[in-house]
Structures are given as structure tokens and as C-alpha cells.
N, C-alpha and C positions, 0 to 999 in steps of 0.2 A: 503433476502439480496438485497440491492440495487445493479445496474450495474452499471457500471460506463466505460467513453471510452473515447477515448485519447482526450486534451482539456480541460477534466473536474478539476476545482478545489477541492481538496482533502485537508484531517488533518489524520495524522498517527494517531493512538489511540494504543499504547502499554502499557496497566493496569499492566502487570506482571513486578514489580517492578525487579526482578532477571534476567527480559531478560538482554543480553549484553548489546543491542541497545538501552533498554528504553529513559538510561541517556542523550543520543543522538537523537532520533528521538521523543520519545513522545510529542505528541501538535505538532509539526512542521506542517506547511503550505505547498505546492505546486500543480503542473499542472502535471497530466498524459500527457506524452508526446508518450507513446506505450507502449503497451499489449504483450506478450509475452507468450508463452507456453510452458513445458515440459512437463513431464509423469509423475509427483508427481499424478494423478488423481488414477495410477494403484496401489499405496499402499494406498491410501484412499478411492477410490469407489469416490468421489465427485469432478466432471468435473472442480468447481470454484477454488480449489486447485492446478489445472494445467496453472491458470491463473497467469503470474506473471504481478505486475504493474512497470515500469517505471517512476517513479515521480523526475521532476526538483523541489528541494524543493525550496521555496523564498530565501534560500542564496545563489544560485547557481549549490549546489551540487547534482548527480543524484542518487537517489539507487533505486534497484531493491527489491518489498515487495509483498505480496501476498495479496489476498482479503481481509482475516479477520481481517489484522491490520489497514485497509483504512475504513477511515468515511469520512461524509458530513463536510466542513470546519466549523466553528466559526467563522462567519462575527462577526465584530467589529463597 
């Protein structure tokens, strides 16, 4: 998996059409603005789970998303 650190341009990728959020974040654009950490790592064994991202998305708004839903943007 790529890493990625705060600064980087980012695209949500949420494929599970049933998530809540899809409707709302999937494709969206923005900037990691800060990394974050809690202890999700210790019910999964995998450190990058305990990574949460902080993404200013391009309309302004901020949410809090985990690794595996963050890809590389879609320049235009």
C-alpha cells in the first residue's frame, strides 16, 4: 500500500456501494492535512489501520478516513 503524509493530494475510493458514506465521499478530491492514530491496530493486528487521515476535501469540508479507502487522485 502506498503511504501517504500530510500535504499529499488524495481521492476517496469507496467501491461498497452499501457503505453510508459512499453516496457522499466516493471520487471526492482533497489534501491530507494530518495523520492521526488510535488503537484500532489491536483488534486487527495491522499498524496502517491505526492510521487515521484527515482530509480537507476541495469543497471545504474535513473528515476523518482510514487508509484503505485513500488512493492517488485522478488528475484531470
Amino acid at each position: 500500500m502506498p503511504e501517504y503524509n500530510s500535504g499529499d493530494r488524495v481521492r476517496i475510493d469507496i467501491p461498497d456501494e452499501t457503505d453510508p458514506n459512499h453516496d457522499q465521499y466516493h471520487g471526492e478530491h482533497g489534501t491530507i492535512v494530518d495523520l492521526l492514530e488510535d488503537d484500532d491496530d489491536t483488534l486487527s493486528g495491522e499498524r496502517q489501520e491505526s492510521i487515521i487521515f484527515r482530509i480537507q476535501l476541495d469543497e471545504g469540508e474535513k473528515i476523518d478516513v482510514r487508509q484503505h479507502v485513500v488512493r492517488p487522485p485522478i488528475e484531470k
